[in-house]
Each structure stands twice: as C-alpha cells, then as structure tokens.
C-alpha positions as CSV (number, residue, x, y, z in Angstrom):
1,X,79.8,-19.2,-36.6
2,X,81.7,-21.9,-38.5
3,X,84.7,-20.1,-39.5
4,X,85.9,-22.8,-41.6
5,X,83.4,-22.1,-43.8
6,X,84.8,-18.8,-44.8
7,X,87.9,-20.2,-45.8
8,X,85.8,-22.8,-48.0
9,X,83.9,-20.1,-49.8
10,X,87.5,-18.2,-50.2
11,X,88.8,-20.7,-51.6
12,X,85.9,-20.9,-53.6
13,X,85.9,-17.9,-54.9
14,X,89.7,-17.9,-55.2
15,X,89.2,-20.9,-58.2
16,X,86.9,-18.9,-60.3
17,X,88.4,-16.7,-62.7
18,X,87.7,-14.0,-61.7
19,X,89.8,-14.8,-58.4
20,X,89.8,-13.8,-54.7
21,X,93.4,-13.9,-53.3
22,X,94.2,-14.9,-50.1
23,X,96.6,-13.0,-47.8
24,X,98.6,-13.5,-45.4
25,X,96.8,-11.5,-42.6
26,X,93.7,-13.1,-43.2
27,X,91.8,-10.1,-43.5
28,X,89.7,-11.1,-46.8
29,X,88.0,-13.5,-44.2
30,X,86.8,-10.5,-42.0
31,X,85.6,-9.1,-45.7
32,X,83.5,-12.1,-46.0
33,X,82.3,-12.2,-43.0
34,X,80.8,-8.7,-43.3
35,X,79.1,-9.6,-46.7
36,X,77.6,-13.2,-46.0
37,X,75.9,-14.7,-42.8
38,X,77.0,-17.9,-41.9
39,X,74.5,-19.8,-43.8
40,X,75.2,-18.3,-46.8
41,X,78.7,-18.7,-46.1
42,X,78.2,-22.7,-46.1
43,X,76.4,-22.6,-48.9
44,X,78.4,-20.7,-51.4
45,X,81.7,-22.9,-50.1
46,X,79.9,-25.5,-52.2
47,X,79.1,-23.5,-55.3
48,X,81.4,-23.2,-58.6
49,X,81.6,-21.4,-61.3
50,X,79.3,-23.8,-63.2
51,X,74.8,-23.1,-63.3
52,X,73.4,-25.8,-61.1
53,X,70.0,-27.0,-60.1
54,X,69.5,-26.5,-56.4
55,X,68.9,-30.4,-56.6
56,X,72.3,-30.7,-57.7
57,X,73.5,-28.5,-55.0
58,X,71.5,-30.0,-52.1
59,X,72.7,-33.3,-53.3
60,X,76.8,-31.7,-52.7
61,X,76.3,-29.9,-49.9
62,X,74.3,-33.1,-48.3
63,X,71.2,-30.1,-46.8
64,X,67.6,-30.5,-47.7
65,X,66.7,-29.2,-51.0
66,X,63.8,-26.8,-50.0
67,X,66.4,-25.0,-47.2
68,X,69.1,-25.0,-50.1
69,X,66.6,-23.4,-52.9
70,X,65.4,-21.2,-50.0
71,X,69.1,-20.0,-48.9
72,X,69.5,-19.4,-52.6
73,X,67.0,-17.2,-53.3
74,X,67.8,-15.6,-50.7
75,X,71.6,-15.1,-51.7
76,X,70.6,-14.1,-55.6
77,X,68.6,-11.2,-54.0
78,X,71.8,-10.3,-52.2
79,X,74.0,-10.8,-55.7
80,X,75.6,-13.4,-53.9
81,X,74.5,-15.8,-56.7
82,X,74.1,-15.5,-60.1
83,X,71.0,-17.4,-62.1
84,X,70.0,-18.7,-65.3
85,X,67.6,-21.1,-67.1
86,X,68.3,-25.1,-67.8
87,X,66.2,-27.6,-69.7
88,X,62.3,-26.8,-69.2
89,X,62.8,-23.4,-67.6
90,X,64.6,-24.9,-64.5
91,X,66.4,-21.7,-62.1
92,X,69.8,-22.4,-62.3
93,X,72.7,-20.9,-60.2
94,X,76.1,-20.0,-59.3
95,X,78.7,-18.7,-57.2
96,X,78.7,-15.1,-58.0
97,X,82.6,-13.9,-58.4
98,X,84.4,-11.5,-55.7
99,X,84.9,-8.8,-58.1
100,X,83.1,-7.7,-60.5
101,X,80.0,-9.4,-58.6
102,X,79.2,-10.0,-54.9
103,X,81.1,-7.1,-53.9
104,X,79.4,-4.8,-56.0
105,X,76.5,-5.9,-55.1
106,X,77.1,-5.1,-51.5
107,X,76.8,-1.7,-51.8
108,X,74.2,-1.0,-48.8
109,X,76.7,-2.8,-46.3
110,X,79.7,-0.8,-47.4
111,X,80.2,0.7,-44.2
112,X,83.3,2.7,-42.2
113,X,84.3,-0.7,-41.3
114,X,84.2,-2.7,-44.0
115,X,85.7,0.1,-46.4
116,X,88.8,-0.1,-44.7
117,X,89.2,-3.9,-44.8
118,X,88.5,-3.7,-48.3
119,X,91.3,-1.5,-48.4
120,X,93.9,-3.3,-46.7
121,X,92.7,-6.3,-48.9
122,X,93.5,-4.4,-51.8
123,X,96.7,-2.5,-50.6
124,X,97.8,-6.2,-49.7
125,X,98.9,-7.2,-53.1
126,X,95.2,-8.8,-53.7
127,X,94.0,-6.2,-56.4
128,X,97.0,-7.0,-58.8
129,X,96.4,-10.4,-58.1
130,X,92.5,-10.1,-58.9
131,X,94.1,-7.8,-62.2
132,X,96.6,-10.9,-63.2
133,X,96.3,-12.8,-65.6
134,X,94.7,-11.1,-68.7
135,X,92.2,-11.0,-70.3
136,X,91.5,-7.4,-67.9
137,X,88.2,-7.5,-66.1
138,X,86.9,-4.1,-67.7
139,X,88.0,-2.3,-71.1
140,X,88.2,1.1,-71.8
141,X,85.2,2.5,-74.6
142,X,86.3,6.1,-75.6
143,X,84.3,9.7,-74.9
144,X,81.5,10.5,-77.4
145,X,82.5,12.0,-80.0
146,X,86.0,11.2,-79.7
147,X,86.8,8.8,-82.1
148,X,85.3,8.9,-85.8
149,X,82.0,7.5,-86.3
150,X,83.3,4.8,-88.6
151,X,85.7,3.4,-86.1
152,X,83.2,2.7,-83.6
153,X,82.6,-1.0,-83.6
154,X,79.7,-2.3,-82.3
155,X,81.0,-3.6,-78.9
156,X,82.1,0.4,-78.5
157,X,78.6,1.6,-79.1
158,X,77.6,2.2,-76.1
159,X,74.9,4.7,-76.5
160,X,73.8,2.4,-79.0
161,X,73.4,-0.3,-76.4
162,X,71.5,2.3,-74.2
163,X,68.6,3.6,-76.5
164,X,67.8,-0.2,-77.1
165,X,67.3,-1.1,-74.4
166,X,64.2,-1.2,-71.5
167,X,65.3,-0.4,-68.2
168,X,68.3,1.8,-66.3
169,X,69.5,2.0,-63.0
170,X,72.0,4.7,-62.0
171,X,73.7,3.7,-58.2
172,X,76.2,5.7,-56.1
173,X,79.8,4.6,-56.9
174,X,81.2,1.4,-54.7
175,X,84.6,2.6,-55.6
176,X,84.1,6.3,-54.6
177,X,82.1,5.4,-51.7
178,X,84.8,3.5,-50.3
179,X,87.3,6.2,-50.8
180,X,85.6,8.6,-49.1
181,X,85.0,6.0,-46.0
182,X,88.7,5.5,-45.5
183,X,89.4,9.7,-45.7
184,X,91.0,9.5,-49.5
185,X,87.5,10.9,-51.5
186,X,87.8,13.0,-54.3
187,X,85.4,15.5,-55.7
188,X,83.9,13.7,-58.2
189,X,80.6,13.0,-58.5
190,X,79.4,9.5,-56.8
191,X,76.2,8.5,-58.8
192,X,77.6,7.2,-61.9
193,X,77.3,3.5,-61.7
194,X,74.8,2.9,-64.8
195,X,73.4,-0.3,-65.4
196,X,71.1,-1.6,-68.2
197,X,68.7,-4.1,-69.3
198,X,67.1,-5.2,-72.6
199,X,64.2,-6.6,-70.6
200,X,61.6,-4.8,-68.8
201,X,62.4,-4.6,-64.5
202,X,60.3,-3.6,-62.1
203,X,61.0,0.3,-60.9
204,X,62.9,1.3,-57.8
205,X,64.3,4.1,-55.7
206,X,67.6,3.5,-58.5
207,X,65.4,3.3,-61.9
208,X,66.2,6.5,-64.1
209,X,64.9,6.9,-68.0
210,X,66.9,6.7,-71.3
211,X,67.1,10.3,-70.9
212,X,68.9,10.3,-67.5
213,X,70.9,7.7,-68.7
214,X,72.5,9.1,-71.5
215,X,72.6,12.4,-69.3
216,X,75.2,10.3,-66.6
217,X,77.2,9.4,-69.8
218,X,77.1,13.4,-70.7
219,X,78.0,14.1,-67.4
220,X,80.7,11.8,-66.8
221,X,82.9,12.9,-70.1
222,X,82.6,16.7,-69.0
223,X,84.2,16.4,-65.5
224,X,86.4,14.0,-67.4
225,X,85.5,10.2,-65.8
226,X,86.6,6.9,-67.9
227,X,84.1,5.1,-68.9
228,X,84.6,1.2,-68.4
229,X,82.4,-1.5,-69.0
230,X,82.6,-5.8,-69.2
231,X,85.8,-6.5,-71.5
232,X,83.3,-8.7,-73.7
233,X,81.6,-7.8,-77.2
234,X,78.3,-9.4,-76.1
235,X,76.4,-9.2,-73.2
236,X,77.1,-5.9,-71.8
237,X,75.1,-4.3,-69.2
238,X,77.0,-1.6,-67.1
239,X,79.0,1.0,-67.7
240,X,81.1,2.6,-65.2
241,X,82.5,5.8,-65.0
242,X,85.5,5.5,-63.6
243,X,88.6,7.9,-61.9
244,X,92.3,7.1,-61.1
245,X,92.4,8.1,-57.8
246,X,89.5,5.9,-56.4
247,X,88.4,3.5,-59.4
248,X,89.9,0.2,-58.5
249,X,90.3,-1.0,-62.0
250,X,92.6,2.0,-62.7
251,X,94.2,1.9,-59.4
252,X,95.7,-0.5,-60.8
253,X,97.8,1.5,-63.2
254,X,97.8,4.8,-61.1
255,X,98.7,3.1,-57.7
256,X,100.3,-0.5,-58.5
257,X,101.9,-0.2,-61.7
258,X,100.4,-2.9,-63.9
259,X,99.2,-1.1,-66.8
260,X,97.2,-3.9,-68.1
261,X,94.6,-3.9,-65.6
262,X,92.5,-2.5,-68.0
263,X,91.5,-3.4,-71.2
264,X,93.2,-0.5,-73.2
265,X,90.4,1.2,-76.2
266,X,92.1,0.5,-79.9
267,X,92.3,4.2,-79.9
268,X,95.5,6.6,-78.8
269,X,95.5,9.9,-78.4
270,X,97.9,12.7,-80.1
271,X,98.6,16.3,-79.2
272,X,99.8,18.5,-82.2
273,X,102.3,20.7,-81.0
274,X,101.9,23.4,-83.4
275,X,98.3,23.9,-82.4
276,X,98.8,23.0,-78.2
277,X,98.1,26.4,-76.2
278,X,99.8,24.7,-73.2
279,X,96.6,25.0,-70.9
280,X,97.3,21.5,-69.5
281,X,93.7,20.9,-69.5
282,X,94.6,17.2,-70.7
283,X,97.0,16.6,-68.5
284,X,94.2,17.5,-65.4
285,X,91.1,15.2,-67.6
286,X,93.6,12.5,-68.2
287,X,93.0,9.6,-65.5
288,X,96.0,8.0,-66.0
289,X,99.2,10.1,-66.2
290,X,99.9,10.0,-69.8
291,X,100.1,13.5,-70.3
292,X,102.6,16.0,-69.2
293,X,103.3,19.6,-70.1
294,X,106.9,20.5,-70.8
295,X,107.7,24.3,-72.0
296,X,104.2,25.0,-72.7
297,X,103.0,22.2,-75.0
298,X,101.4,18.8,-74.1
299,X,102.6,15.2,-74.9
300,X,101.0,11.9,-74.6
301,X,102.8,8.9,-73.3
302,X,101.1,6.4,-75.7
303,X,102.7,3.3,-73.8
304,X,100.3,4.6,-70.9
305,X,97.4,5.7,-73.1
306,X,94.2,3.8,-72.6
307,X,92.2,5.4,-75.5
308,X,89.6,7.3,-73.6
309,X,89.5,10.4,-75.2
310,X,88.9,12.9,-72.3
311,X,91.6,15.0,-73.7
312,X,90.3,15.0,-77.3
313,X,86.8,16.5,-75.8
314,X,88.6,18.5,-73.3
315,X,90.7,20.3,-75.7
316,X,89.1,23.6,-76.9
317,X,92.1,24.5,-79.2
318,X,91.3,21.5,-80.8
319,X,94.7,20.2,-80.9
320,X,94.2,16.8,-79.3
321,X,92.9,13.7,-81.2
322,X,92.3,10.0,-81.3
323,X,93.6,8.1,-83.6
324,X,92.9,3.9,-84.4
325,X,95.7,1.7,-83.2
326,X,97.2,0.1,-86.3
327,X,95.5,-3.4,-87.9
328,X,98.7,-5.5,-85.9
329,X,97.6,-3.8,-82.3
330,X,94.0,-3.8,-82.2
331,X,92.4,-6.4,-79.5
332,X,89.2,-7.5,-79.6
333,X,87.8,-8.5,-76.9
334,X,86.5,-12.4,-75.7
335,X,82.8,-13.0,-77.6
336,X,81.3,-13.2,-74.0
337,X,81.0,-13.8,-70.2
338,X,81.9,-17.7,-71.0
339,X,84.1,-16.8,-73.5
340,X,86.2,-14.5,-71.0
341,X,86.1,-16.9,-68.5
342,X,88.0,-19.8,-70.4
343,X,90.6,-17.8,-71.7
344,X,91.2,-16.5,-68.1
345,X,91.1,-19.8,-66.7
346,X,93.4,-20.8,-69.5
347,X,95.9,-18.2,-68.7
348,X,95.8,-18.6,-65.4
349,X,96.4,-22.5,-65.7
350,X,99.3,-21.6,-67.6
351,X,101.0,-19.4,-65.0
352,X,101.0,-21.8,-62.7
C-alpha cells in the first residue's frame, strides 16, 4: 500500500472547497484508507475540483488511459467521483469532496470501526474546520406549513421540487448510523435521507414513490427532524432530515459552538406569551436549544433560531409562529454548486 498516496488525496481533498482538514494524529488517513483501495487512492491524489477527460487525467497521472477510465468508473459507482458531460457528450470527472460527497456515499462501509474514526476526526477540531468559512454546506428550509404560503420562495419549495420530479431514493441516515455505532444513538428514526432526481433512474432496493416521499417529509416534521438540504437555489436534490444530537451539520451548533454551520431559514420563530400553556413541547421539538421555559411560558433565543418551524407545528395552543426576517437580514443563497464553490474558495483565500 503506497501510503503516500493517502496523504496526496488528503491533501487533495483538503484544497477543494468543501475541505478535508488534516490533524495532528493522522487519523483522517486511517478514514481514507477504509473508504478507497489503493488504486483509487492514487488516482483521486491527482484529481481536482475541476471536470476532466480521463485523457486529461491519464496524461497527469502518467497511467494508461484505458486503466485510468477503468479505475474511474469504477470510483463514480463508489461516489468517489463525480461526472458530467464536455463537448460531444464526452464523460467528464472529478474528485468528489469529503463531505457532503464521498463520505456519504460510503454508507455500506460505515462500519464499528470506521464510525469511531470518523468520530475522533470530527471531535478533533476537523468538523468546524470543514464548517469554516461560510457560505454553510446545508441551509435550513422550514416545516410545512410553517411559514405563509407567500413567503415561500422557490429555492424553499421543496415539496414543490418533489412532485416534479421522476425518481426517489430514501437511505438509512449516515449521521444516525454512525451515532449509534459509537454507543451515542438516539431514538429517532434512521431512514430519512431522501434524495431526488428530475430524470428517470433505474429502480433499487432504495427507490420509494412520490407518495413515500412526501410521507418521509410528513414523518420527519411530526417527531420534529430539521430538514436540510444543499445551501444553493438551483440544483437541489436531497433533503435531509436532520437532529442535534447526531446530525453533523448541527453538531456543529449543539456540540462546537459555531452557529453558522448552517445556513439559517429567513424565518424566526415567536412564542406569544399570553397564549403559551407552558407545555415545553418546543423546547423538546426544537434541535437547537433556542427555546427555554421559564415560570411556565416559552421564549425563543432568536440569535440561535434557525427558522425551522418545528415549534410552530408542534404547538397545539397555537401560540408559536414564524415570522420573515426583515428585508436587511434575509440571505439568499449562492445560484448553484459552482456558484457556492467560488465564493467559498473566495472566502477561504481570504482567511488565509
């Protein structure tokens, strides 16, 4: 095993956006290791962020083109790569990012082992690094029903998205899985990573209908789970429903501190006193900690609010809503996947 070549393809993945810190235990090396044989390991060392022919990539990596295309093929089957199309329908590809990508995609190998190197990884200081700089790798689209109709922009539409589209696929949780690998599980339930596709894919063991589809969304608001998806306005395609205790997007804010690993929803909720029975069912729906129950009646923190609106659909008195954020603190978020990436390259070239 060439072991330098795990520290290429960290580094690798530690230039794109996205990033992949390193440590000082070396532990995201093991992590590799787990997820990519040695040949893929070579391979994606030489890869960037930018869609190449393999031709282009043979040519780099100084291999022969047909082992090259063959390694990967192999590797995009493996979400190791991503692909798209160049001049005369020519395959393109790239290095797929640590997070939200490869690792994802490496569900099936998640294992005792591997969930609690991820967590050391993690706990090292390498999730708020992955989290840093902005713009946030997820945003925050509020419960149904929630918000007003009319506030809903299109990029928040997400049931919207759904019924026009062609294809589903509902998988276990990576997030939840790995919880309950290292002993730290929670009760919620594990099946909730949706994904979607405007094109017609081939069934599978994962494939659900529209139906189910917007049944996980159902499901997810009533035992009160975030839902998260690509902090872009184009281009989505998953939507994750997400807890504080195992998500690692909002682990961020619940366990590190940095409330802006999120994208926050231009939404904030408000709990009228007058009408607040002091069941502290908000506080329990609430993923973040923003609520707390003092002398009987609820209060949301809005510095911590992330706009969900759990607590709006939660509330049977009724006395919890969502409001829009004023014209001066509403965020849109980056056009696209390019789009996103610049500006966090850009901010990242600016920190130094």
């Amino acid at each position: 095993m060439d072991e330098q070549a795990y520290h290429r393809l960290a580094e690798a993945l530690d230039r794109l956006p996205n990033r992949f810190p390193r440590t000082g235990s070396g532990v995201e090396i093991e992590i590799l290791k787990a997820i990519y044989d040695p040949e893929a390991a070579q391979l994606g060392a030489a890869l960037t962020g930018a869609f190449e022919s393999s031709e282009e990539i043979a040519a780099r990596a100084g291999r022969p083109r047909n082992e090259v295309e063959s390694t990967l093929r192999r590797m995009r089957r493996r979400g190791l790569v991503w692909t798209g199309a160049g001049p005369g329908r020519v395959r393109l590809y790239r290095l797929a990012p640590f997070v939200v990508g490869a690792y994802e995609a490496s569900l099936d190998l998640l294992d005792h082992r591997l969930a609690h190197l991820v967590e050391e990884y993690f706990n090292s200081g390498a999730l708020e690094g992955i989290m840093r700089p902005g713009p946030a790798l997820h945003r925050v689209v509020p419960a149904h029903g929630a918000a007003k109709s009319e506030w809903i922009l299109p990029y928040d539409a997400v049931r919207s998205l759904l019924v026009q589209a062609k294809s589903f696929n509902l998988r276990d949780c990576i997030c939840r899985k790995q919880k309950r690998l290292v002993g730290e599980g929670c009760g919620f339930p594990l099946r909730t990573c949706l994904s979607f596709s405007a094109a017609e894919r081939p069934t599978s063991e994962s494939s659900v209908t529209l139906e189910q589809a917007l049944a996980t969304l159902d499901e997810a608001e009533r035992v009160g789970l975030v839902h998260t998806v690509s902090n872009v306005a184009k281009g989505l395609n998953y939507v994750c429903n997400c807890c504080g205790c195992c998500c690692g997007i909002l682990r961020g804010i619940t366990q590190h501190g940095y409330s802006d690993s999120v994208a926050h929803a231009n939404y904030y909720a408000e709990i009228d006193p007058r009408m607040c029975t002091g069941c502290e069912t908000c506080a329990r729906r609430c993923q973040v900690g923003a609520i707390s129950v003092d002398g009987g009646v609820a209060a949301v923190d809005r510095a911590k609010c992330i706009g969900c609106g759990l607590c709006v659909t939660g509330c049977e008195a009724g006395a919890a809503v969502l409001h829009l954020k004023p014209e001066d603190e509403i965020v849109h978020p980056p056009a696209d996947f390019g789009e996103w990436e610049s500006e966090r390259q850009r901010r990242r070239n600016a920190a130094g």
